[in-house]
C-alpha atoms as a printed R data frame, in Angstrom:
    type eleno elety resid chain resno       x       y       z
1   ATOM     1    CA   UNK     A     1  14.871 -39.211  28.846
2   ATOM     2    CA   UNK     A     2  14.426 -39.554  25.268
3   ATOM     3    CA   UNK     A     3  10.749 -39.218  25.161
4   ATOM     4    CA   UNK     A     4  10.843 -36.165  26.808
5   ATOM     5    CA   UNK     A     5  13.818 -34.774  25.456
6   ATOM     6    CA   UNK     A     6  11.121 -35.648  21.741
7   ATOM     7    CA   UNK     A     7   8.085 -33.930  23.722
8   ATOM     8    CA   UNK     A     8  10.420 -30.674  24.336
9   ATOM     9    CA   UNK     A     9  11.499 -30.667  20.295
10  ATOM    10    CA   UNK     A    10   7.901 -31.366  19.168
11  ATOM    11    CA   UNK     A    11   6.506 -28.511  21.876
12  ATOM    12    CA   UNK     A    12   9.210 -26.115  20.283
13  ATOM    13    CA   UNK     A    13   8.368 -26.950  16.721
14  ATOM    14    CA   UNK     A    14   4.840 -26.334  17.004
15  ATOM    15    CA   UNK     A    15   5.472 -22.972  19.411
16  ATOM    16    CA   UNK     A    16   7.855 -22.122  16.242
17  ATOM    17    CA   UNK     A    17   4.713 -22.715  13.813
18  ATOM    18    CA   UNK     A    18   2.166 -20.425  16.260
19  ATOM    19    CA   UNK     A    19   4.907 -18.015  16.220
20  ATOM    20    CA   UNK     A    20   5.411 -18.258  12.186
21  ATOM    21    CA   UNK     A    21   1.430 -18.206  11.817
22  ATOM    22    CA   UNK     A    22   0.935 -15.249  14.038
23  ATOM    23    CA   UNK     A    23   3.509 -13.258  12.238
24  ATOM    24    CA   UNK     A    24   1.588 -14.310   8.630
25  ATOM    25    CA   UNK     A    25  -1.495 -13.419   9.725
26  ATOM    26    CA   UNK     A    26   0.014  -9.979  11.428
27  ATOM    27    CA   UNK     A    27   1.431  -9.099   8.219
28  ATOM    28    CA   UNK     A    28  -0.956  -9.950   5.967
29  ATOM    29    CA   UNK     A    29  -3.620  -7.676   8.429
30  ATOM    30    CA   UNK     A    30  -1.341  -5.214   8.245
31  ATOM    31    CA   UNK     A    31  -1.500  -5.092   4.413
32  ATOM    32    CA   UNK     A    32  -4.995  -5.436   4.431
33  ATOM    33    CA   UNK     A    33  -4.986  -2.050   5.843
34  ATOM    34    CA   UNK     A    34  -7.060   0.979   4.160
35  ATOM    35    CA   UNK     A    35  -4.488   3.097   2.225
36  ATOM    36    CA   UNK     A    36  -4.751   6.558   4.167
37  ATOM    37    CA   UNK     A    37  -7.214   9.463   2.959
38  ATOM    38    CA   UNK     A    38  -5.756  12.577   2.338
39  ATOM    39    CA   UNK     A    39  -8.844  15.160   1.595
40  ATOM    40    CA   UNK     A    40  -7.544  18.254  -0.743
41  ATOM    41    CA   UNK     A    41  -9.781  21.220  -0.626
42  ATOM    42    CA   UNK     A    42  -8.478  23.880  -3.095
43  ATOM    43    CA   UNK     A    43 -11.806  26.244  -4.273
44  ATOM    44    CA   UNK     A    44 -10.166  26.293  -7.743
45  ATOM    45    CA   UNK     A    45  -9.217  23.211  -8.510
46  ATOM    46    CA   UNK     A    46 -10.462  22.135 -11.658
47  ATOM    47    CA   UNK     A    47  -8.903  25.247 -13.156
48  ATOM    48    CA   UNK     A    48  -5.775  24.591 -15.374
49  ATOM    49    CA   UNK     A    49  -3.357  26.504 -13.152
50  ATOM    50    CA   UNK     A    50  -3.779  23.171 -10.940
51  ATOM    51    CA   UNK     A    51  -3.130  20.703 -13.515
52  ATOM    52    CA   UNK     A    52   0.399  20.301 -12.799
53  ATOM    53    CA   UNK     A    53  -0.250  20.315  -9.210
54  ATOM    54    CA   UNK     A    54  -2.638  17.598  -9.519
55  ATOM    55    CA   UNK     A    55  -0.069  15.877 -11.150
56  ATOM    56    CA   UNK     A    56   2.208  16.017  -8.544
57  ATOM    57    CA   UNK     A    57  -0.151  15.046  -6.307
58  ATOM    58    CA   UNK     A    58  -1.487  11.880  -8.423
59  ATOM    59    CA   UNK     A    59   2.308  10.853  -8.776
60  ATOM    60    CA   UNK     A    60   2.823  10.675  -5.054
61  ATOM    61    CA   UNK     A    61  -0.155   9.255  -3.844
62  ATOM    62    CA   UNK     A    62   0.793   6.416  -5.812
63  ATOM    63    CA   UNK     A    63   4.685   5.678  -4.829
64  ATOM    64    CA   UNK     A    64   3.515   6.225  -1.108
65  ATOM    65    CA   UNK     A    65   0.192   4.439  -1.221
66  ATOM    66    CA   UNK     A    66  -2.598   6.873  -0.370
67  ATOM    67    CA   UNK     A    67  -6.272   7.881  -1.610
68  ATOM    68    CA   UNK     A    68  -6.278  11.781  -1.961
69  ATOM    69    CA   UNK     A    69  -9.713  12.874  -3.062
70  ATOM    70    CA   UNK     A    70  -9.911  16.149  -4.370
71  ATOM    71    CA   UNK     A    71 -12.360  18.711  -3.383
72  ATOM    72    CA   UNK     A    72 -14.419  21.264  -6.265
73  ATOM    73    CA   UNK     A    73 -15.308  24.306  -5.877
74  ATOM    74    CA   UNK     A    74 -18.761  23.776  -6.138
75  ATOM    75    CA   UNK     A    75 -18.483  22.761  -2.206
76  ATOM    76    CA   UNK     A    76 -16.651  26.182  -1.239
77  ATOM    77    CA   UNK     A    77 -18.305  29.257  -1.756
78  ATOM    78    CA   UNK     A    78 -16.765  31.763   1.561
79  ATOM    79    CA   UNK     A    79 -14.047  31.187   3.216
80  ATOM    80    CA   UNK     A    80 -16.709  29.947   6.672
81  ATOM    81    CA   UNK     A    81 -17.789  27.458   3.806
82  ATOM    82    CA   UNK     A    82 -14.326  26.176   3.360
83  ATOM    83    CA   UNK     A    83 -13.664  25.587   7.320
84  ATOM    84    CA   UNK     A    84 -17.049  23.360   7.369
85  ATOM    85    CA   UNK     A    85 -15.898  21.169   4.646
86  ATOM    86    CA   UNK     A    86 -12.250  20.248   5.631
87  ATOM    87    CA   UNK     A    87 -14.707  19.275   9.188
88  ATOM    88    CA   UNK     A    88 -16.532  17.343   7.347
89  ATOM    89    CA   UNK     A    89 -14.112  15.496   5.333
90  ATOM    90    CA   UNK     A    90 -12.653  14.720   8.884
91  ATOM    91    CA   UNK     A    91 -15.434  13.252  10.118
92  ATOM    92    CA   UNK     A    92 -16.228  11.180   6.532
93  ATOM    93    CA   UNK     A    93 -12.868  10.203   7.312
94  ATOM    94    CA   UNK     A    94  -9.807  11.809   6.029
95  ATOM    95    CA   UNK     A    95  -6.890  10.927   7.874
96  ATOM    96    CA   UNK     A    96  -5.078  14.522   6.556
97  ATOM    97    CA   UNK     A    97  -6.293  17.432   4.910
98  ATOM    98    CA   UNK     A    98  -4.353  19.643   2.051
99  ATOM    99    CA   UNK     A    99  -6.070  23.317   1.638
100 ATOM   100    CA   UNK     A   100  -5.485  25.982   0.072
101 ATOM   101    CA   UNK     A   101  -7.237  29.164   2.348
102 ATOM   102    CA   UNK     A   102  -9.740  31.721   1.033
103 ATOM   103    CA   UNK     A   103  -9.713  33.397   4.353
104 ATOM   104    CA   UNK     A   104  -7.806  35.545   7.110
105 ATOM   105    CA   UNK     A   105  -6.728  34.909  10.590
106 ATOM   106    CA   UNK     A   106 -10.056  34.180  11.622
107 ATOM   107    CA   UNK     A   107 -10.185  30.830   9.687
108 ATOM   108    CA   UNK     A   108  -6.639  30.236   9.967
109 ATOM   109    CA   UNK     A   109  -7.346  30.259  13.274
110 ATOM   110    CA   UNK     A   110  -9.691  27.562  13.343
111 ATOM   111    CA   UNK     A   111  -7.671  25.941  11.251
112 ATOM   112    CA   UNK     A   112  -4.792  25.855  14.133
113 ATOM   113    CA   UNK     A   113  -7.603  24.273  16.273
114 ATOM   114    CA   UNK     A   114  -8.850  21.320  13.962
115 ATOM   115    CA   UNK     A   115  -4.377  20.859  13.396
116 ATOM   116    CA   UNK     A   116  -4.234  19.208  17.114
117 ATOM   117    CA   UNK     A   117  -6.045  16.321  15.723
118 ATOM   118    CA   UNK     A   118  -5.556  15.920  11.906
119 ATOM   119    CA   UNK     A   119  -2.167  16.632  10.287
120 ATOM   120    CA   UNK     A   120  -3.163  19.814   7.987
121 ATOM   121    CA   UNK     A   121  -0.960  20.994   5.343
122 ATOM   122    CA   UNK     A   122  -1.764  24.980   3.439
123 ATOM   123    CA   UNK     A   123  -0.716  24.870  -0.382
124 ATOM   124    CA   UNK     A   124   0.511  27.487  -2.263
125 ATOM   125    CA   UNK     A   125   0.307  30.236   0.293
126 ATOM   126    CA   UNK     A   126  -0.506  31.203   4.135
127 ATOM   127    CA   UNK     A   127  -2.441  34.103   5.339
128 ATOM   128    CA   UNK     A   128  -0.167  37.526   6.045
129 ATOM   129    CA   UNK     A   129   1.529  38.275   9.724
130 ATOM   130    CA   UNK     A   130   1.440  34.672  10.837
131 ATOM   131    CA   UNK     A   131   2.860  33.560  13.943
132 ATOM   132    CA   UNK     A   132   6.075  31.215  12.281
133 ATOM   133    CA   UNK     A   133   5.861  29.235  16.193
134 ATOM   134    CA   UNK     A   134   3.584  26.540  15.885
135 ATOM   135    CA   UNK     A   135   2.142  27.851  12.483
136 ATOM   136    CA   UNK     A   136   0.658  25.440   9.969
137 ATOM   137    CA   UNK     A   137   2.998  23.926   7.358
138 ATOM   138    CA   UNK     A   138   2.629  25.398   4.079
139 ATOM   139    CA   UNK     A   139   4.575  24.377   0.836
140 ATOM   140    CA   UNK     A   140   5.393  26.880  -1.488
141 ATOM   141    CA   UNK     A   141   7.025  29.299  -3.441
142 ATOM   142    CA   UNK     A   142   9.424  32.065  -1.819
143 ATOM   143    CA   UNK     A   143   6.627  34.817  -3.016
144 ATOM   144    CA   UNK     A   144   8.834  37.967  -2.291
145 ATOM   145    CA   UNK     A   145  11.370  36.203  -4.418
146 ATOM   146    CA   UNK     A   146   8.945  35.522  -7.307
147 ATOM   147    CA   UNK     A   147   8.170  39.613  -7.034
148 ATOM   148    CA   UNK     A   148  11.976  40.394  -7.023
149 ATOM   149    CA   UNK     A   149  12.659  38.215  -9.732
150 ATOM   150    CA   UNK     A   150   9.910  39.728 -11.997
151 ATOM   151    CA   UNK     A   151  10.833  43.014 -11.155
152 ATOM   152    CA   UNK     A   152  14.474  42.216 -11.985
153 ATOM   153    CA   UNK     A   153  13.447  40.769 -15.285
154 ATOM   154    CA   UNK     A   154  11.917  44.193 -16.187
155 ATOM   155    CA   UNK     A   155  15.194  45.695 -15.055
156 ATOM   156    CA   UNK     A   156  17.372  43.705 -17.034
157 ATOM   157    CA   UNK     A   157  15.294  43.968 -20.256
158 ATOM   158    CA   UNK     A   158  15.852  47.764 -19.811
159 ATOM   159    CA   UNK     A   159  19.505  47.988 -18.793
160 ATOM   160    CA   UNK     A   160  18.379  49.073 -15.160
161 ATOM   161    CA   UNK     A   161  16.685  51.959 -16.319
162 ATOM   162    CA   UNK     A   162  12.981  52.800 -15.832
163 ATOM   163    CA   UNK     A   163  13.011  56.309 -15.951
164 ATOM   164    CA   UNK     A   164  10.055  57.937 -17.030
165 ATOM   165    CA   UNK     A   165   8.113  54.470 -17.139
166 ATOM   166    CA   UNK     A   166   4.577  53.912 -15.999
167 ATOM   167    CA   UNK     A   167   3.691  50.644 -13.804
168 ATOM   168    CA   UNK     A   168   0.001  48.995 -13.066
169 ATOM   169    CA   UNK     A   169   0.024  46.145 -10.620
170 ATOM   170    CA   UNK     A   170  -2.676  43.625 -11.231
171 ATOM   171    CA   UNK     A   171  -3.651  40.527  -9.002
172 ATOM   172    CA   UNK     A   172  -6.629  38.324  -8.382
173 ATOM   173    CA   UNK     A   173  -7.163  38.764  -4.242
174 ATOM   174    CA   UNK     A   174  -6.933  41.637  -1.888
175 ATOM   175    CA   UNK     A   175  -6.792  39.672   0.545
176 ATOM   176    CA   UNK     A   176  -4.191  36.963  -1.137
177 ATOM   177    CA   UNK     A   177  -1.053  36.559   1.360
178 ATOM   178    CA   UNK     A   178   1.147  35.243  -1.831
179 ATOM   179    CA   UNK     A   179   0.159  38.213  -3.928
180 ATOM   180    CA   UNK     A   180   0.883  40.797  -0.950
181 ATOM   181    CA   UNK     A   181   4.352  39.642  -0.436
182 ATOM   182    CA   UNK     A   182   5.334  39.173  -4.519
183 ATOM   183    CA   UNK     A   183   3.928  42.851  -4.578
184 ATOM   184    CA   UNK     A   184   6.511  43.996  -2.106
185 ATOM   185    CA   UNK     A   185   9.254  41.395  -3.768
186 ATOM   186    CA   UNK     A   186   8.682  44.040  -7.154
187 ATOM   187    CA   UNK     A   187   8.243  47.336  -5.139
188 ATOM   188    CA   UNK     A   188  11.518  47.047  -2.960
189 ATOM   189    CA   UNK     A   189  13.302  46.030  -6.385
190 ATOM   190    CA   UNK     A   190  12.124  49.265  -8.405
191 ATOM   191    CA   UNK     A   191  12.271  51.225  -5.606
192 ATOM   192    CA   UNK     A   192  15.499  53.185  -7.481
193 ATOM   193    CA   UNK     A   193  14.954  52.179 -10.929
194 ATOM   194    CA   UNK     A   194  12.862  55.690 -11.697
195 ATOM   195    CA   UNK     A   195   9.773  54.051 -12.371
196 ATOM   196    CA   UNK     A   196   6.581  55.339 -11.333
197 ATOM   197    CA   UNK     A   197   3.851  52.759  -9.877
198 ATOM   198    CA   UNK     A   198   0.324  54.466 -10.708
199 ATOM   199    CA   UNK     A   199  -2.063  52.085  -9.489
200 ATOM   200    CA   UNK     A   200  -2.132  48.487  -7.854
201 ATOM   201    CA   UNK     A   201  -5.803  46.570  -8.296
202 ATOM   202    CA   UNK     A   202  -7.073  43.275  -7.136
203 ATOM   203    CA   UNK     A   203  -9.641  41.730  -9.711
204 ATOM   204    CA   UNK     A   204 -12.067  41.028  -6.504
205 ATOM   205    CA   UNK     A   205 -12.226  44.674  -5.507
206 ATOM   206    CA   UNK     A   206 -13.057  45.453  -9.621
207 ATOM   207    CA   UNK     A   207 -15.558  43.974  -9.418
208 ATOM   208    CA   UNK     A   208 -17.234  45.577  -6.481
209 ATOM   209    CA   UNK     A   209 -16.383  49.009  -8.119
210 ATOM   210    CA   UNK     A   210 -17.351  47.665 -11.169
211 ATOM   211    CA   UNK     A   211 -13.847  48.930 -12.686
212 ATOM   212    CA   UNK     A   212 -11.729  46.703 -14.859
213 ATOM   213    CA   UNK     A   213  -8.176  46.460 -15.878
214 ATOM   214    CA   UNK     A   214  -8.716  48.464 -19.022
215 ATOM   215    CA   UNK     A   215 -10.317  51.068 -17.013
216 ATOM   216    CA   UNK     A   216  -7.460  51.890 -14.997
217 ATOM   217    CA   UNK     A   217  -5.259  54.558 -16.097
218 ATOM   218    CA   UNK     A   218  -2.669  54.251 -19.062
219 ATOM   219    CA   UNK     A   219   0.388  52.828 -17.868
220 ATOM   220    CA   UNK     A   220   3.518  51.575 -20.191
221 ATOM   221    CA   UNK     A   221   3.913  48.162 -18.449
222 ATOM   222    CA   UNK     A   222   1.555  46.059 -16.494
223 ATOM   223    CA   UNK     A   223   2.941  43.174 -13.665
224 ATOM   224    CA   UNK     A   224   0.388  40.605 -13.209
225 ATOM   225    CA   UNK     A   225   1.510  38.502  -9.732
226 ATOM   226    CA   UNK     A   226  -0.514  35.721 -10.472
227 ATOM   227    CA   UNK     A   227  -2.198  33.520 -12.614
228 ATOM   228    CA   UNK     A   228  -5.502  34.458 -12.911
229 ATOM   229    CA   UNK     A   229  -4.074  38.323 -13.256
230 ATOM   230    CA   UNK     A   230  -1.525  37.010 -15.871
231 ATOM   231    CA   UNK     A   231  -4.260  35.438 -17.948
232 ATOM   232    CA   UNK     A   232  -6.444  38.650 -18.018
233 ATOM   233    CA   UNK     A   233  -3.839  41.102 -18.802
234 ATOM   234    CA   UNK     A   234  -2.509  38.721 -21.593
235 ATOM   235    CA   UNK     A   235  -5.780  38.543 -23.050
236 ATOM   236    CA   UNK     A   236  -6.676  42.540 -22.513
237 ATOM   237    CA   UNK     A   237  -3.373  42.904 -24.662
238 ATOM   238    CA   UNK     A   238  -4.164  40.560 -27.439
239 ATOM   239    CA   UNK     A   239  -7.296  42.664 -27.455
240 ATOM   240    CA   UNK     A   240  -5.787  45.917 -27.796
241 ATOM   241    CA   UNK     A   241  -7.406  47.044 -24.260
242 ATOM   242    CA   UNK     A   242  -4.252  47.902 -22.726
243 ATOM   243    CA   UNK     A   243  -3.258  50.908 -25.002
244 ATOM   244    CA   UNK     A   244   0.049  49.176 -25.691
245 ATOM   245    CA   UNK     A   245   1.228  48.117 -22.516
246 ATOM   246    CA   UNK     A   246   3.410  45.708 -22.202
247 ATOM   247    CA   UNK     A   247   2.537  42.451 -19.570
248 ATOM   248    CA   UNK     A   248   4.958  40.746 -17.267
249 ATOM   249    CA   UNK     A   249   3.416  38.034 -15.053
250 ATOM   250    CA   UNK     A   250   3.511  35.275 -12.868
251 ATOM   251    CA   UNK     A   251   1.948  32.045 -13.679
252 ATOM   252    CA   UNK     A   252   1.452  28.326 -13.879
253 ATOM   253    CA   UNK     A   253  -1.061  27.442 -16.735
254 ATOM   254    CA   UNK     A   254  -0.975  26.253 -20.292
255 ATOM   255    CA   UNK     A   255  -2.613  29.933 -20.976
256 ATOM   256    CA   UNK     A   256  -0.361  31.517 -19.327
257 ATOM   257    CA   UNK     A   257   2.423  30.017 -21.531
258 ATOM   258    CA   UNK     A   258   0.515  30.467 -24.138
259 ATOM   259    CA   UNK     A   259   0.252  34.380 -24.020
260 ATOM   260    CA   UNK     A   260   4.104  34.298 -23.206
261 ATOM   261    CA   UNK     A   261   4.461  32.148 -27.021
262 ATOM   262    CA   UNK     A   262   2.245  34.274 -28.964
263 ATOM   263    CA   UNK     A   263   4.396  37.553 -27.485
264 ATOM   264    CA   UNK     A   264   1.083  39.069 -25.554
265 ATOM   265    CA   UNK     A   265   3.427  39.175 -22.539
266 ATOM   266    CA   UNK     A   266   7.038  39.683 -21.887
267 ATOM   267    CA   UNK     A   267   8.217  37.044 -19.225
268 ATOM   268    CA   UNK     A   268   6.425  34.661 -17.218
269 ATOM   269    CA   UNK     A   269   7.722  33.194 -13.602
270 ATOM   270    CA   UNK     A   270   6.480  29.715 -13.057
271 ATOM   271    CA   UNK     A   271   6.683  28.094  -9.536
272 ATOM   272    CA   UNK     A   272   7.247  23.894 -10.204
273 ATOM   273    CA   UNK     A   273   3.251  23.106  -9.198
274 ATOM   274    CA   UNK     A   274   4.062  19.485  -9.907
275 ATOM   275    CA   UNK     A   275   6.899  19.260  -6.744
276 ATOM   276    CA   UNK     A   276   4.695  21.689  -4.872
277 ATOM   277    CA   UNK     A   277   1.920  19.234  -5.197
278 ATOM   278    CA   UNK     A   278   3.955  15.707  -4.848
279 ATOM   279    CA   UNK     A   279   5.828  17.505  -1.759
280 ATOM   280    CA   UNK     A   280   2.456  18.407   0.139
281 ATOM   281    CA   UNK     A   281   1.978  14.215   0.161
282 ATOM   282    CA   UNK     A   282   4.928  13.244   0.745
283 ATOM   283    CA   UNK     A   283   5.529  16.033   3.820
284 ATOM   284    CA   UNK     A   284   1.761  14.737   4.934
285 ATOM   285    CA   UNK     A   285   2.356  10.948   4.548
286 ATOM   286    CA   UNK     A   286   5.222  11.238   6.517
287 ATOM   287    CA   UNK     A   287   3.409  12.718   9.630
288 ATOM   288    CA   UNK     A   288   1.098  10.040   9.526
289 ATOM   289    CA   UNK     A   289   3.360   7.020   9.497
290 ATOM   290    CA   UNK     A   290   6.287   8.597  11.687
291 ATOM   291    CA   UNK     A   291   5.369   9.353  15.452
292 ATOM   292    CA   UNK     A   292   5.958  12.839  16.986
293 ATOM   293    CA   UNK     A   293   7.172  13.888  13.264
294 ATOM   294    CA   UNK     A   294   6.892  17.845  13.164
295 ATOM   295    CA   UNK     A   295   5.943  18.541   9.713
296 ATOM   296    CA   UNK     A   296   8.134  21.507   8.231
297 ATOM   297    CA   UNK     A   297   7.333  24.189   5.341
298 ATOM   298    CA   UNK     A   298   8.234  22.401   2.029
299 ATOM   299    CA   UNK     A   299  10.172  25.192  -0.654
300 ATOM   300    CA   UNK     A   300   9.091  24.840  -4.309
301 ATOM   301    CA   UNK     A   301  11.248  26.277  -7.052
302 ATOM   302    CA   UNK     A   302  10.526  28.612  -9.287
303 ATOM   303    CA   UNK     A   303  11.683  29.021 -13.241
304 ATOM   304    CA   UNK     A   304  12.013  32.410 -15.272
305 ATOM   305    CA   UNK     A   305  10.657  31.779 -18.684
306 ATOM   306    CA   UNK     A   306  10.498  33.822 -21.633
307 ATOM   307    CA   UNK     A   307  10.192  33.265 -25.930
308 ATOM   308    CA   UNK     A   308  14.281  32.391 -26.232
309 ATOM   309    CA   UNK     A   309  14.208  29.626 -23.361
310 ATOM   310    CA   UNK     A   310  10.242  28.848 -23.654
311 ATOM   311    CA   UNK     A   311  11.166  25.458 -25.585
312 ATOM   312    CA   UNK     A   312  14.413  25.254 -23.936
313 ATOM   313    CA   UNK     A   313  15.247  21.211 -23.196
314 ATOM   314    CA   UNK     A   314  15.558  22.240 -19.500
315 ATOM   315    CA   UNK     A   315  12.208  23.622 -19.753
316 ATOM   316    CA   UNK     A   316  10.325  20.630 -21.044
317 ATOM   317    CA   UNK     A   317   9.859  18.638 -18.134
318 ATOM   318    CA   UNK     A   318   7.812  21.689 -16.554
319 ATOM   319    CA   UNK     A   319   5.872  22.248 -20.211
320 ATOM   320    CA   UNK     A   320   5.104  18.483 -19.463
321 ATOM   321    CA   UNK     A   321   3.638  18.952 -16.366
322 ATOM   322    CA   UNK     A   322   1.788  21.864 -17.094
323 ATOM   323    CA   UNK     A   323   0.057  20.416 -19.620
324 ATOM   324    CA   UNK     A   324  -0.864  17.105 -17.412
C-alpha cells in the first residue's frame, strides 16, 4: 500500500511538472509572437499636416505593441493606384490597413470587398452618400461641425452681421467628402447672416482651368476648409494677392498656425490629429485581438484657435503635437 500510494504522489508530481512545462513553453511561444502589422497608406503623409497624426499613431503602436509602417506618396499616384497597394501590403503581410481615400464609391467599394478579410480603418474622412449599414469605420472630425463652427466664428467677430460682405470658399479636392460637408456646415450657418457667397473653388479643378485663388473675383473674406487651402490663402495674403481679404481656415499644421500668429488669417479650427491618429490603432488593435468585435467610427475633437488663445496653457498640448 505504501509503495503505491508513493508511485501515485511521484506520477502526480511529475504530471504537475508536464503541466507547469507546457504552460512555460505556451507562454513564452505566445510572447514570441510577431507584434501585428498595421500598413497606413495616406498619399500625403510626409506632409506636416500629418505630423501630429503620426504622433498619435507612434504613441499607440507602442502602449499596444504593434509595427505600423507608413506608406509615401511616392507609391500612390490615382486613386486605382491606392486600391493596389493596400492589396499588396495584405499580401506582404499586414494584418490591418489604415487609409486615407483619394477616390469615390468605386474604390470605396472595393474597399468594402478587401474589409471581409482584413480589418480596414478610413482616416480623416469617408467618401459622400455612404451607406452608414455595414460602412467602413472611419475616425474623424464632425466636418459639418468644423464648417458651422468657422462660419460662427465669422459671425461672432461681426456681431451677427454680414451684410453687404463678400465670401470665396477655397478647398484642396472636388471630390473631398470632408470638405463637401464643412462647406455645407458654413453655408447653412450664413444662410441669414446677409452675406453673399461669390464663388467656391477646389485647388484641383484650378489647376485644370489654369485659374488660381488670386484670380478669382474680389471678395472681402476668404474660408479655407482645409489645410492645404488654409496654407495657400494665408500665404496669397501675406503676399498681398488677395486684395485685402481677410482668411478664415481650417487646419492642422505648424504653417497653418503660423499664418494664424503672424495675423495673415483670422481664426483657425484644428481637429486633435494626434487622438485621431492614436484612436485609428487603438479602434484597429482591438478588432484584431477581440473576436466578432465590430469596429465603430472613432470622434476626434476639434479646437477653435485664434491670436488671444493661440498660446493659451490649454492649447499647448495640441501646439506640442503639432509640432511632433
Amino acid at each position: 500500500m505504501k509503495n503505491g500510494k508513493r508511485t501515485f504522489i511521484l506520477t502526480e508530481i511529475v504530471l504537475g511538472l508536464l503541466v507547469a512545462t507546457l504552460a512555460f513553453f505556451m507562454l513564452y511561444n505566445k510572447n514570441e509572437q510577431k507584434a501585428e502589422r498595421i500598413a497606413v497608406i495616406i498619399p500625403d503623409i510626409e506632409e506636416s499636416q500629418w505630423s501630429a497624426f503620426k504622433y498619435g499613431l507612434k504613441m499607440a503602436s507602442q502602449e499596444y505593441g504593434v509595427n505600423t509602417v507608413l506608406i509615401s506618396k511616392a507609391n500612390i499616384n490615382m486613386s486605382e493606384d491606392e486600391i493596389e497597394v493596400v492589396q499588396q501590403e495584405i499580401d506582404k503581410g499586414a494584418n490591418a490597413i489604415i487609409v486615407k481615400m483619394v477616390g469615390g464609391s468605386k474604390e470605396y467599394s472595393k474597399l468594402k470587398k478587401i474589409q471581409k478579410k482584413v480589418p480596414i480603418m478610413l482616416a480623416g474622412e469617408s467618401p459622400d452618400n455612404v451607406e452608414k449599414k455595414s460602412a467602413i469605420p472611419v475616425t474623424e472630425p464632425d466636418q459639418y461641425d468644423m464648417g458651422a463652427a468657422l462660419a460662427g466664428k465669422l459671425l461672432e467677430n461681426n456681431n451677427g452681421n454680414l451684410r453687404g460682405k463678400k465670401i470665396g470658399i477655397y478647398t484642396e479636392s472636388s471630390h473631398s467628402g470632408a470638405d463637401s460637408k464643412r462647406e455645407k456646415g458654413v453655408r447653412d450657418t450664413l444662410k441669414d447672416s446677409g452675406a453673399k457667397i461669390l464663388w467656391s473653388v477646389s485647388h484641383d479643378e484650378g489647376i485644370k482651368k489654369k485659374a488660381i485663388l488670386q484670380s478669382q473675383r474680389k471678395v472681402d473674406i476668404v474660408l479655407a476648409l482645409d489645410d492645404t487651402s488654409l496654407v495657400e490663402a494665408g500665404e496669397a495674403a501675406k503676399q498681398n494677392n488677395l486684395s485685402g481679404a481677410i482668411v478664415y481656415g481650417i487646419g492642422n499644421s505648424t504653417e497653418a498656425v503660423y499664418y494664424l500668429d503672424t495675423r495673415w488669417a483670422e481664426c483657425l479650427i484644428v481637429s486633435d490629429e494626434f487622438t485621431a491618429g492614436y484612436q485609428c490603432v487603438a479602434e484597429t488593435v482591438k478588432k484584431l485581438r477581440t473576436s466578432f468585435y465590430q469596429m465603430e467610427n472613432q470622434k476626434v475633437p476639434y479646437t477653435i484657435l485664434t491670436r488671444q488663445n493661440l498660446f493659451s496653457q490649454e492649447n499647448q498640448d495640441l501646439l506640442f503635437t503639432l509640432s511632433q
